[in-house]
C-alpha positions as CSV (number, residue, x, y, z in Angstrom):
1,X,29.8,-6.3,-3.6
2,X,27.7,-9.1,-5.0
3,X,24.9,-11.1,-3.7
4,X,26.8,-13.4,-2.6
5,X,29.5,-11.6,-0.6
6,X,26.8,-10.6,1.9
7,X,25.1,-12.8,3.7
8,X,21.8,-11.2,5.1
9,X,18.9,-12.1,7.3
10,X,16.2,-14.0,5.5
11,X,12.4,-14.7,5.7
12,X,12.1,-18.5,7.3
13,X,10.5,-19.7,4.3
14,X,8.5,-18.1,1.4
15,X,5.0,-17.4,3.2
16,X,7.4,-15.1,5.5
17,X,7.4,-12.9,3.1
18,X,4.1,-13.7,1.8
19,X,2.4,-12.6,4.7
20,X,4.9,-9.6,5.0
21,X,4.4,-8.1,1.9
22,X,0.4,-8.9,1.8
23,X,0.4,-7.1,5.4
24,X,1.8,-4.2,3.8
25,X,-0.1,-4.4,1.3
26,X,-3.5,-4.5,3.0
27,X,-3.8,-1.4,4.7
28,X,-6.9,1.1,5.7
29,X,-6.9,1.8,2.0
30,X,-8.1,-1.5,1.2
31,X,-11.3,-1.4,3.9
32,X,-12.9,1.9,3.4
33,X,-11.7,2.7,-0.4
34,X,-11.6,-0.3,-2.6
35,X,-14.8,-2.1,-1.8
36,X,-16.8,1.1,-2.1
37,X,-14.7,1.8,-5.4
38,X,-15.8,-1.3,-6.7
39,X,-19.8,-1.2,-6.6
40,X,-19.2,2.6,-7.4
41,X,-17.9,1.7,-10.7
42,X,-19.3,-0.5,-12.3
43,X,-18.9,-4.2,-10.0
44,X,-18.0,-6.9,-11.4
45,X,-16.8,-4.4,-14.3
46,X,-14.4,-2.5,-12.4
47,X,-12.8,-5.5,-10.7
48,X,-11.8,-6.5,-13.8
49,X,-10.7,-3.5,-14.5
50,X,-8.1,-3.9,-11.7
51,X,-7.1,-7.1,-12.2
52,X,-5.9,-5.7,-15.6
53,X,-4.3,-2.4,-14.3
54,X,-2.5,-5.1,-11.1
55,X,-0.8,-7.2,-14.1
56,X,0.3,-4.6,-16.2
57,X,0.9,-1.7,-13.4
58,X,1.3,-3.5,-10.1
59,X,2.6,-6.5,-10.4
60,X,5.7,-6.2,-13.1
61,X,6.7,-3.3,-11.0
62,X,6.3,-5.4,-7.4
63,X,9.4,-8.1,-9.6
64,X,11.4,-5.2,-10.2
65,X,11.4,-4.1,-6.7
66,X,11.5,-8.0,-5.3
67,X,14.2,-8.6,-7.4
68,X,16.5,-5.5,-7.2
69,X,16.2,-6.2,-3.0
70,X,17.0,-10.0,-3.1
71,X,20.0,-9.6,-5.7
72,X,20.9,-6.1,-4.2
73,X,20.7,-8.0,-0.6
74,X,20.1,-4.4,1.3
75,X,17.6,-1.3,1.9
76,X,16.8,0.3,-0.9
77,X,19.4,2.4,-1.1
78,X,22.2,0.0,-1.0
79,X,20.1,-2.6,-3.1
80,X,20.7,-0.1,-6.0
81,X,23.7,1.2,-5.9
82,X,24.7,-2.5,-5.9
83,X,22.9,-3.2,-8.6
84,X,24.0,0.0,-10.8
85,X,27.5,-0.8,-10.0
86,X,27.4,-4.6,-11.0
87,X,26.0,-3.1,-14.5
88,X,28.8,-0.6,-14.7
89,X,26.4,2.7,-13.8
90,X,26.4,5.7,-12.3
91,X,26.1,5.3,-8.1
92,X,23.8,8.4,-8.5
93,X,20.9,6.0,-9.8
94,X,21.1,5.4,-5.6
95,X,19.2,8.6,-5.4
96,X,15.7,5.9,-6.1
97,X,16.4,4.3,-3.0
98,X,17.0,7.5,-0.8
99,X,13.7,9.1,-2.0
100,X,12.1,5.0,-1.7
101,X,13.2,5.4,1.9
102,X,12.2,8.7,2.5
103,X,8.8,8.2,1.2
104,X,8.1,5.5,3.0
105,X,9.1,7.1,6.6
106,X,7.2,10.4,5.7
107,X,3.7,8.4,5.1
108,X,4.4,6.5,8.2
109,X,4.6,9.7,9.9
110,X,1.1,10.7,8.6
111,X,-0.3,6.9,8.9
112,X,0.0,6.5,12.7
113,X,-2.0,9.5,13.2
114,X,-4.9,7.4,11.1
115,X,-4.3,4.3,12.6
116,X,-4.2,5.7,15.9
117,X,-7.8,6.3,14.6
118,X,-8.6,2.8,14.2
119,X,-7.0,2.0,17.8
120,X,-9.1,4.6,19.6
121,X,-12.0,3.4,18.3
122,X,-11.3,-0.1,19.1
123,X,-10.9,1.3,22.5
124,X,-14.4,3.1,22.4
125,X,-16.1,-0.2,21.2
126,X,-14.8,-1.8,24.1
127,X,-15.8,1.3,27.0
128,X,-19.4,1.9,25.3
129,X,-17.8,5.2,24.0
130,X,-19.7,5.0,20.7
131,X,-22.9,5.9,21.5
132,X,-25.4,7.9,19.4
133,X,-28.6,8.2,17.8
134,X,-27.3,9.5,14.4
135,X,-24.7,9.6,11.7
136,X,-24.7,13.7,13.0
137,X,-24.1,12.5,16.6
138,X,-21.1,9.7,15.1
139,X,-19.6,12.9,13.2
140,X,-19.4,14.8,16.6
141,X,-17.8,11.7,18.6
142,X,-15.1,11.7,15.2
143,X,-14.5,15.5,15.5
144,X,-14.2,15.4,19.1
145,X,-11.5,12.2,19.4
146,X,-9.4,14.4,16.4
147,X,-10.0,17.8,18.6
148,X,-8.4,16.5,21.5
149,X,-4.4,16.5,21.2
150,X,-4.1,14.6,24.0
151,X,-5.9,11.7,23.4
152,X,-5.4,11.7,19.3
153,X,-1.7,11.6,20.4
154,X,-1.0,9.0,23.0
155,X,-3.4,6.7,20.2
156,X,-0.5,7.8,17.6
157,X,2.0,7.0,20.3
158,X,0.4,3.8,20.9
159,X,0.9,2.6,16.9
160,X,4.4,4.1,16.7
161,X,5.3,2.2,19.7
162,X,3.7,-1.0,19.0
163,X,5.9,-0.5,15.5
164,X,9.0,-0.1,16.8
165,X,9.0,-2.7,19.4
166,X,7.9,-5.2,16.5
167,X,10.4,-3.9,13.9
168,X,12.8,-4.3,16.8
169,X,13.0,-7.3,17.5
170,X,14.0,-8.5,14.2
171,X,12.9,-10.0,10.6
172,X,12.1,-13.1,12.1
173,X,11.2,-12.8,15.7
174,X,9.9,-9.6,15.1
175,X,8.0,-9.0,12.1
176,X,7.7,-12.8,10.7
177,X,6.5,-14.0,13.9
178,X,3.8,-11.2,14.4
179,X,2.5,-11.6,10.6
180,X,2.3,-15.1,10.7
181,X,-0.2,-14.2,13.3
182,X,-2.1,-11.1,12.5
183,X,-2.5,-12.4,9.0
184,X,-4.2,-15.4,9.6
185,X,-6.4,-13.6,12.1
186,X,-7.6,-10.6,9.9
187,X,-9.0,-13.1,7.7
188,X,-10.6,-15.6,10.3
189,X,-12.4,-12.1,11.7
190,X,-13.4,-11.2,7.8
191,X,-15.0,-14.8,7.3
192,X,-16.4,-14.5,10.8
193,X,-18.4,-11.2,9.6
194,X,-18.8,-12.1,6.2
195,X,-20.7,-15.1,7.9
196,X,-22.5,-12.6,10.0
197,X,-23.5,-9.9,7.4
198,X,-25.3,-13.1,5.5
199,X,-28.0,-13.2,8.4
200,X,-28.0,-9.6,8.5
201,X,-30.6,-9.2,5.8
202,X,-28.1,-7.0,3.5
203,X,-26.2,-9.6,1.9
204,X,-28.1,-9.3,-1.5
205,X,-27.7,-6.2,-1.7
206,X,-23.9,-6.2,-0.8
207,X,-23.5,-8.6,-3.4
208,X,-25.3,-6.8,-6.1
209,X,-23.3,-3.6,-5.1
210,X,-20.3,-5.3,-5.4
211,X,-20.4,-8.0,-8.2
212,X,-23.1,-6.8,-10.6
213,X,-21.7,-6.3,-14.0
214,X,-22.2,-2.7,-15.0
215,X,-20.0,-2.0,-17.1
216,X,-22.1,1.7,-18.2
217,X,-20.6,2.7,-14.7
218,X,-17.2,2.2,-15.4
219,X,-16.2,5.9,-16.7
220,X,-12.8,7.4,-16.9
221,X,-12.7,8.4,-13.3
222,X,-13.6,4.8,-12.5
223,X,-11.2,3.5,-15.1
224,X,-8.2,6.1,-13.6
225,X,-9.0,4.9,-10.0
226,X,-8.6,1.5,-10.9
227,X,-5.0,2.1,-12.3
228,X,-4.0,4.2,-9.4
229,X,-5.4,2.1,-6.6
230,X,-3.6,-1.0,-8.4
231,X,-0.2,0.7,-7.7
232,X,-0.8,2.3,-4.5
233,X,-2.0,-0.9,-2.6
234,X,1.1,-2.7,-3.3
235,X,3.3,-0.6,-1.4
236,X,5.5,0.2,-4.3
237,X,8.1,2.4,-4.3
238,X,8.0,3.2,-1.0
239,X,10.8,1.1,0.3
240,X,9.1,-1.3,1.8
241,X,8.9,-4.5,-1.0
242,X,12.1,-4.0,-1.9
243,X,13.7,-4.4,1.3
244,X,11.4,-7.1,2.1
245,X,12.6,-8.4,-0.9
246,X,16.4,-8.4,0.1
247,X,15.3,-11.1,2.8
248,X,13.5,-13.3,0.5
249,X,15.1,-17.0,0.0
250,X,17.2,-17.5,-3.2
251,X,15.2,-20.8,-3.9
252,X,11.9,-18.6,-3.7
253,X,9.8,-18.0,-7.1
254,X,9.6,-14.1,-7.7
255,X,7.0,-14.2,-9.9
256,X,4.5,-17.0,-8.2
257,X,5.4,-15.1,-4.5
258,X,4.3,-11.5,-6.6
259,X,1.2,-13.2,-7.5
260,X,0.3,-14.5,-4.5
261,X,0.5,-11.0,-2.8
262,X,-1.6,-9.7,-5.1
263,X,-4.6,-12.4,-5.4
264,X,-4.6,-12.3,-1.7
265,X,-4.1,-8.2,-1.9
266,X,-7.3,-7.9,-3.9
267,X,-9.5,-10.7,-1.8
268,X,-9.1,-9.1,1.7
269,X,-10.3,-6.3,0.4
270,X,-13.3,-8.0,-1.1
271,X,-13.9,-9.7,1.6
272,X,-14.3,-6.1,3.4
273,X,-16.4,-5.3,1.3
274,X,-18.6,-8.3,2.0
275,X,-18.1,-8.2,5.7
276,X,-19.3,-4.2,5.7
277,X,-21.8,-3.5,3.2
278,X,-24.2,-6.5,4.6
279,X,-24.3,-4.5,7.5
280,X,-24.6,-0.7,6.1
281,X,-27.5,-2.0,4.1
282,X,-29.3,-3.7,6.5
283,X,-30.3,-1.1,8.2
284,X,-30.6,1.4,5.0
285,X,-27.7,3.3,5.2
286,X,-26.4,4.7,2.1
287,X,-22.4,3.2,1.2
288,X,-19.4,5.6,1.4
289,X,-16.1,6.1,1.6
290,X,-13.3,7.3,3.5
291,X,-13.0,7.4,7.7
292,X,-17.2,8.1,7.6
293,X,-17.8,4.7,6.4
294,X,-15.5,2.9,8.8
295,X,-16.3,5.8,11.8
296,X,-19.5,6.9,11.5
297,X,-21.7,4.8,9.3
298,X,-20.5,1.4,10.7
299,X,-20.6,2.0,14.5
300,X,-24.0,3.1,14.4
301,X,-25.0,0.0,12.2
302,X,-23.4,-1.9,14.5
303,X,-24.9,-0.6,17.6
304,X,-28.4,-1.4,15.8
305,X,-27.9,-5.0,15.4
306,X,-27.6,-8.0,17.6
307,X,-24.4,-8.6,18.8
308,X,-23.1,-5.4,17.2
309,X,-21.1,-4.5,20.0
310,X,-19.5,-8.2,19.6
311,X,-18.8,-8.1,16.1
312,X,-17.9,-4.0,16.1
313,X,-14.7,-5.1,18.3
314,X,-13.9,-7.7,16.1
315,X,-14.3,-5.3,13.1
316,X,-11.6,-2.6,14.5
317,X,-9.4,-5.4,16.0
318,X,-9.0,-6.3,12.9
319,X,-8.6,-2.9,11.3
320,X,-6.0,-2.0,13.8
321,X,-3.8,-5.4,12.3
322,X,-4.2,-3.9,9.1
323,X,-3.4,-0.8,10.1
324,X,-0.1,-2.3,12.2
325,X,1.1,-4.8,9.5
326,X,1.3,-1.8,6.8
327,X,3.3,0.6,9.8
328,X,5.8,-2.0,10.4
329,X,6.6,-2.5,6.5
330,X,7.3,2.0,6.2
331,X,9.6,1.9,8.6
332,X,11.9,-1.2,7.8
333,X,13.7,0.3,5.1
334,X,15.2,3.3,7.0
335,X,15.9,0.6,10.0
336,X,17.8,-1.8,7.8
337,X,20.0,1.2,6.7
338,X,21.1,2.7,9.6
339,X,21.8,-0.7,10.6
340,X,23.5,-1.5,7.5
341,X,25.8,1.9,7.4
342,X,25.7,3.2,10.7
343,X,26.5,0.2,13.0
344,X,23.5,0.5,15.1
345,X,22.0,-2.7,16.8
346,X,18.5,-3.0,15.5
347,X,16.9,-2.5,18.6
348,X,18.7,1.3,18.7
349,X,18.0,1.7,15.0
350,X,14.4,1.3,15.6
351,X,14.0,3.4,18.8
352,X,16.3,5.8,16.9
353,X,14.0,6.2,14.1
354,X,10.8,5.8,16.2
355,X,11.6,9.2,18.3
356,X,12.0,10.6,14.9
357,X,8.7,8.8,14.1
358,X,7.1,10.4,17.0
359,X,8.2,14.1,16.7
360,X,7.7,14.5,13.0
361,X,3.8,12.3,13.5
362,X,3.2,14.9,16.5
363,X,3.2,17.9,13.7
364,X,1.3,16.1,11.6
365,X,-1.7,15.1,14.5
366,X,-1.5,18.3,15.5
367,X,-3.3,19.6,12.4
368,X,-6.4,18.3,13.3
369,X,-6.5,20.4,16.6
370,X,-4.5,23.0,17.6
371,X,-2.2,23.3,14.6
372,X,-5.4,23.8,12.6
373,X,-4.8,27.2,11.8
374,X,-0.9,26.2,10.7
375,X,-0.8,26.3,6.7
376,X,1.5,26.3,4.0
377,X,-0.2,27.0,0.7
378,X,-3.5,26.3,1.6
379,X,-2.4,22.9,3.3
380,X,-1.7,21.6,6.8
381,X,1.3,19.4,7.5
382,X,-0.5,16.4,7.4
383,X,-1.7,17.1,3.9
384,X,1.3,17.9,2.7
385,X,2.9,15.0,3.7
386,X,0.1,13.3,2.1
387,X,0.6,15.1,-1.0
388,X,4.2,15.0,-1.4
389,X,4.0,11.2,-0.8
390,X,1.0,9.4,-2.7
391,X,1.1,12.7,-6.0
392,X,4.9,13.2,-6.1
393,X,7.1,10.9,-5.3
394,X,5.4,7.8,-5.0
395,X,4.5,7.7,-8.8
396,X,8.0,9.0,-9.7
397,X,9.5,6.6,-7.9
398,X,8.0,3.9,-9.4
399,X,8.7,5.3,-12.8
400,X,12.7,5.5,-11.7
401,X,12.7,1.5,-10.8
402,X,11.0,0.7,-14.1
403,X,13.1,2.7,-16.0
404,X,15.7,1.5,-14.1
405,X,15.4,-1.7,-14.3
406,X,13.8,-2.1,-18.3
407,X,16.6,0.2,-19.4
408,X,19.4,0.7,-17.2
409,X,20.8,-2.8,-15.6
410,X,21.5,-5.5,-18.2
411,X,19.1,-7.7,-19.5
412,X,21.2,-11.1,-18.0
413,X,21.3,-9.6,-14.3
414,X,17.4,-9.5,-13.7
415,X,16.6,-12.8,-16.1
416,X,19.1,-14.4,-13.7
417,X,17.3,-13.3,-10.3
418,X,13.7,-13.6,-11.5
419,X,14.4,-17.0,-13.4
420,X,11.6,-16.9,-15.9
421,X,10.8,-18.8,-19.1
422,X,12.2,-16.5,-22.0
423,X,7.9,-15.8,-23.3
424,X,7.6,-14.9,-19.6
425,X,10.4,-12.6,-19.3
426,X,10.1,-10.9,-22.5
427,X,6.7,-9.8,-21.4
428,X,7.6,-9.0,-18.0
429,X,10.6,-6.7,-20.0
430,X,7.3,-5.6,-22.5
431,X,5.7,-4.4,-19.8
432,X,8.3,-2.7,-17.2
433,X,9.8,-0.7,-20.0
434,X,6.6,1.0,-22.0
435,X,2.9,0.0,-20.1
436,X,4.6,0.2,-16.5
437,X,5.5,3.6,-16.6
438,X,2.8,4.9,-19.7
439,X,0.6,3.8,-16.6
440,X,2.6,5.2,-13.9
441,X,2.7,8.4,-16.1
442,X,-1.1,8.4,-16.2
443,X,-1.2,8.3,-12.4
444,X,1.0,11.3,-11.9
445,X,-0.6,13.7,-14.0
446,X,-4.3,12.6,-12.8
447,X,-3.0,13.1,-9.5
448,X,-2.0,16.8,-9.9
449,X,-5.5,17.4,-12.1
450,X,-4.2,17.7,-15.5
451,X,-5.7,15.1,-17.1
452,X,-8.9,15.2,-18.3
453,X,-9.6,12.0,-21.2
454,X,-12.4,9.8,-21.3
455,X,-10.9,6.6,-21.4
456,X,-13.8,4.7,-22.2
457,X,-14.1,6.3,-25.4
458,X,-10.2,6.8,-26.4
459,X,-8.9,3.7,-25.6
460,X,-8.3,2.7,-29.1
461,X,-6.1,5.6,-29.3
462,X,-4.4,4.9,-26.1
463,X,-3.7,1.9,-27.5
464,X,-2.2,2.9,-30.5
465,X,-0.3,5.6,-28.7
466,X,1.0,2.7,-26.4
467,X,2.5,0.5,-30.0
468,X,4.1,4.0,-31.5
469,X,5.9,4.3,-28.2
470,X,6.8,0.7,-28.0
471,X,7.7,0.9,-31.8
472,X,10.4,4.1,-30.7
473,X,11.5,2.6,-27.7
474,X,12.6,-0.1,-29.1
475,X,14.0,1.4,-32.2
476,X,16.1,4.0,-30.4
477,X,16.8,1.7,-27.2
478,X,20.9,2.0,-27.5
479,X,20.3,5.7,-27.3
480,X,17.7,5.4,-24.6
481,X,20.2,3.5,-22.8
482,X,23.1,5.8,-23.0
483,X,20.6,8.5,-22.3
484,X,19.7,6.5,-19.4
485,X,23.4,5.7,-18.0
486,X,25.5,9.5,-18.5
C-alpha cells in the first residue's frame, strides 16, 4: 500500500512534532554529558565541531528517517517494507525496522531505571532527603537509593507507568498534549536558573568553560565525541523519529522541521550547561560528568546557596520531563505496531508492552543491588543492554537507513517526500550515501575501541579518503545498487 491508501493519525500541526521529536531528543544525555563535553574540549571550538558532525551525521540521517515514516505512514517496520516494495525490493530490508523497534524498547528498558533516578531525587529535594556535608556523604545517599531494590524499583515503576498512561492515550491527547506542555516548561525552568546562576557569582566562569575558543583542546577524543554525541542525541535509529515521522502533516517542510529539532536539540543543552555550571563553580566545585554531576555535585551546591532547596526542585522537575519526554518516544514504535498488526486498542497495546516494560527494566534495576553479582562476560544486564543498544545496533542501524535510503529506494520516491530544491537534494543524497555512514562507520568502530587516529592531525587524509570513496561510489553505483537489492 501507498501513502495514500492509509490514512493515519497525525500530529495537529508541525510544532506537534516539533516538540515531539525535540523531547526525544533532549534526554539525560544532554544535561550531564554535553555541557561538560563542551568546555572539556575545547568551548566554543568543540561546539563547532558539533554543529558540523549534526549537518553531515545527524541531521541528513534524521530526513531519511522523517521521510521513510511520513511516506511509509507506519512503525518502522511497516514504513519500510512499504517503502522497499514501492521500489520493487526485497521485504527483508524490513529487518531495519524490527531491529529500529527493538532497540528502542531495550534502552527504554535500561532508561527508566535512570530516570527513576531523576524522579527519586526530585522526591528527596522535596522531603529534605539530600542532606550532607560532602561530595563523600552525596556518594553514600546515591549508593544507598541504587542499593535498595525496593525503592530504586517502585521509582522505575513510577517512569514506566507515567509512560504508558501518556503513550496511551493517544498521538494527540496523549503525547502532543503532554509535550506541548513539558517542553515549554523545561525551558522556562532553564531560563529561570540560567537567570539565577548569573547572581550566583559563577557565571564568568561558566561562560569561559563553555564558550572560550580553545581550539588546542579539541583532540581526537574530543573530535570523536563530538560525532558520536551528534548522532546519539537525535534519537536515530531507534524507532522513535521515524514513527514520529509517519504522523507528520503532508504540507509540513522535512527539512526546516529537521532543523528546528536540532537548533533547539543543541540549545537546551547549552542552556544546561549555563543553568549548572554557575552553580558548581560558585562554590568551587570542580565540573564533571555523568550521574555525580547531576547527583552529587549539584545537590550539595544547591543546598549551599540561597534558595537552593527552591531552585534544586525546579532543577530535577525539570530533569524528570526530560527524562519522560525521551521514555515516551522508545516506546511508541513497538505500540504503533502491535496496534497496526495485531488489532490491539492502543490503550492494551501500551499496558501490553508496559508489563513487558516492567519485567525486563526489573532485571536490569536489579543490577545495582541484589543482582550485583549476576554477570555475563564481565557485564551486568543493565550494561549489556547498554552495550548492545548505543555500540551495536544503534550505529548499524543507522548505517542500514542511509544505505537504504542513498542506495536502495529510487531517487524520485524520497525527492518527492522531502520536496527539496535539486542543489539541496543532491547534497542531502551527497551526504546520506558516503559522509553519513563514513561517519556512522567511525562511531562503530570507536565504540568497540578499535580505533585509534588523531584526527586533528589526519584530517587531510580523512578527507581525501572521503573523495576516493565518493569517486568509487559513484563510479560503481549500478553495481552497488544491485549489490544492495539481491
Amino acid at each position: 500500500m501507498t501513502k495514500t491508501e492509509r490514512p493515519r493519525t497525525q500530529w495537529l500541526g508541525r510544532w506537534g512534532f516539533v516538540l515531539a521529536a525535540t523531547g526525544s531528543a533532549v534526554g539525560l544525555g544532554n544535561v550531564w554529558k554535553f555541557p561538560y563535553m563542551t568546555g572539556e574540549y575545547g568551548g566554543g571550538a568543540f561546539v563547532l565541531v558539533y554543529l558540523a558532525c549534526i549537518l553531515s551525521v545527524g541531521v541528513p540521517v534524521m530526513m531519511t528517517e522523517i521521510a521513510l515514516g511520513r511516506r511509509g505512514r507506519g512503525s518502522p517496520i511497516d514504513a519500510i517494507r512499504r517503502m522497499a516494495s514501492e521500489a520493487g525490493r526485497s521485504s527483508a530490508w524490513s529487518l531495519l525496522g524490527w531491529m529500529a523497534m527493538l532497540c528502542g524498547f531495550m534502552i527504554l528498558c535500561f532508561y527508566v531505571v535512570v530516570a527513576g533516578w531523576s524522579f527519586a531525587y526530585l522526591w528527596k529535594m522535596i522531603s529534605g532527603g539530600l542532606a550532607g556535608s560532602s561530595v563523600d556523604d552525596m556518594a553514600a545517599i546515591f549508593s544507598a537509593n541504587n542499593a535498595n531494590p525496593w525503592s530504586l524499583g517502585a521509582w522505575s515503576t513510577v517512569v514506566a507507568v507515567a509512560t504508558m498512561v501518556i503513550v496511551g492515550k493517544g498521538v494527540q491527547s496523549g503525547i502532543e498534549k503532554s509535550v506541548s506542555w513539558m517542553m515549554p516548561g523545561m525551558v522556562i525552568m532553564l531560563i529561570i536558573m540560567i537567570g539565577y546562576g548569573a547572581f550566583s557569582g559563577g557565571f564568568g566562569d561558566a561562560l569561559h568553560f563553555l564558550f572560550a575558543f580553545n581550539a588546542s583542546s579539541l583532540s581526537s577524543e574530543g573530535m570523536l565525541a563530538a560525532m558520536g554525541h551528534a548522532f546519539f542525541t537525535l534519537s536515530l535509529a531507534s524507532g522513535a523519529i521515524l514513527t514520529y515521522g509517519s504522523y507528520l502533516p503532508r504540507e509540513a517542510s522535512i527539512g526546516r522541521t529537521t532543523l528546528t529539532v536540532a537548533v533547539a536539540d543543541t540549545l537546551v543543552a547549552l542552556m544546561a550547561g549555563l543553568a549548572i555550571f554557575p552553580v558548581i563553580f560558585a562554590n568551587g566545585m570542580e565540573p564533571g560528568s555523568g550521574p555525580g554531576l547531576i547527583f552529587m555535585s549539584l545537590p550539595l551546591a544547591f543546598q549551599a546557596m540561597p534558595l537552593g532547596t527552591l531552585f534544586g526542585i525546579l532543577f530535577f522537575v525539570m530533569l524528570s520531563m526530560a527524562a519522560l519526554t525521551s521514555s515516551i518516544s522508545m516506546v511508541e514504535a513497538t505500540v504503533s505496531w502491535l496496534t497496526d498488526n495485531k488489532g490491539l486498542s492502543r490503550r492494551v497495546a501500551s499496558w501490553g508492552t508496559g508489563i513487558v516494560l516492567w519485567v525486563i527494566s526489573t532485571m536490569a534495576m536489579l543490577s545495582f543491588n541484589v543482582g550485583a553479582e549476576w554477570t555475563l562476560l564481565g557485564k551486568h544486564f543493565f550494561d549489556w543492554l547498554d552495550f548492545l543498544t548505543s555500540r551495536l545496533m544503534m550505529p548499524l542501524g543507522g548505517l542500514g537507513m542511509a544505505l537504504f535510503a542513498g542506495f536502495v529506494l529510487r531517487s524520485e520516491m524520497l525527492r518527492e517526500e522531502l520536496g527539496l530544491s535539486p542543489m539541496i537534494h543532491g547534497l542531502w543524497l551527497f551526504m546520506v550515501r558516503y559522509v553519513s555512514p563514513l561517519g556512522i562507520l567511525l562511531i562503530f568502530v570507536d565504540a568497540l575501541g578499535w580505533l585509534d587516529i588523531d584526527f586533528a592531525a589526519q584530517w587531510p587524509w580523512l578527507a581525501l579518503v572521503l573523495a576516493v570513496v565518493t569517486l568509487i561510489g559513484e563510479l560503481t553505483r549500478p553495481g552497488l545498487k544491485r549489490a544492495f537489492c539481491s
